[in-house]
N, C-alpha and C positions, 0 to 999 in steps of 0.2 A: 433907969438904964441898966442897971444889974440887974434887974428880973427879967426885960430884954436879953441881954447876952446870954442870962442862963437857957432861958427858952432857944433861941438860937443857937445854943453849944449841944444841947439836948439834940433837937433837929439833926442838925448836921452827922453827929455822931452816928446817931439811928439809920442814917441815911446810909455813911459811910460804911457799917458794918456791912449792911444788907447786900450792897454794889457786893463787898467783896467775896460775900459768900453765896455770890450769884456768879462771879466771875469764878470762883474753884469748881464751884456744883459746874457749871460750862464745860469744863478743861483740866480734871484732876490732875495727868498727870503735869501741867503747866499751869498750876495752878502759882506757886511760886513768883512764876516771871509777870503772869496776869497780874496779880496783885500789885506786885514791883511796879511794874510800868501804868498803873491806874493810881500808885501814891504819887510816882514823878510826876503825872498828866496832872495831878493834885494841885502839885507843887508848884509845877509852871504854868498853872490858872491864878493862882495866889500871887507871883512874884509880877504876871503879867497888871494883872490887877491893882497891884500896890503901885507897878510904874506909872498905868496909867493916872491914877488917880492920883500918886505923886505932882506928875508934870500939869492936870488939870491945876492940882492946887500951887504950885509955885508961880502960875502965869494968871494966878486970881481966878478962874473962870469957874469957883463956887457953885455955882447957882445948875452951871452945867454939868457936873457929876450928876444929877440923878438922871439925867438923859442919856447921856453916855453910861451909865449902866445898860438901865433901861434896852436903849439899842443890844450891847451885849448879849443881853440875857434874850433879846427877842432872837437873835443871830442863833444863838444857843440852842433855844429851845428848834428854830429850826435847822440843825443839824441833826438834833435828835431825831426829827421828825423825817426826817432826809433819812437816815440812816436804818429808820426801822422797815423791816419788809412788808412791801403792798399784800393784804390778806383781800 
């Protein structure tokens, strides 16, 4: 499990760098407020996440956290997908 998390903390971090210094290179002189509002959007994916998975598990339904991720991240990715321009 810790070599899990470490690999996962690695990731993530890597990930996190890159976003932000894609959002400054975007918008120098708002680079600032970019950043800002990509750690809240952060924040409130993690707190959203925690709720959810919180009230899965308080009402037992175990087995269904990895599907209700699942969906999320399917939602997710097409947002992204939504959101990038038709070439």
């Amino acid at each position: 499990m810790a070599v899990g998390v470490f690999v996962w903390g690695l990731g993530f971090a890597a990930a996190n760098s890159m976003q932000r210094a894609r959002l400054a290179a975007a918008s120098p002189a708002q680079a600032g407020s970019a950043v800002a509002l990509n750690t809240s959007a952060l924040y409130i994916g993690q707190a959203a996440g925690s709720a959810i998975g919180s009230a899965l598990f308080v009402h037992g339904y175990l087995l269904s956290m990895g599907y209700v991720a699942a969906a999320v991240m399917i939602a997710a990715l097409a947002l992204i997908a939504r959101s990038r321009p038709a070439t």
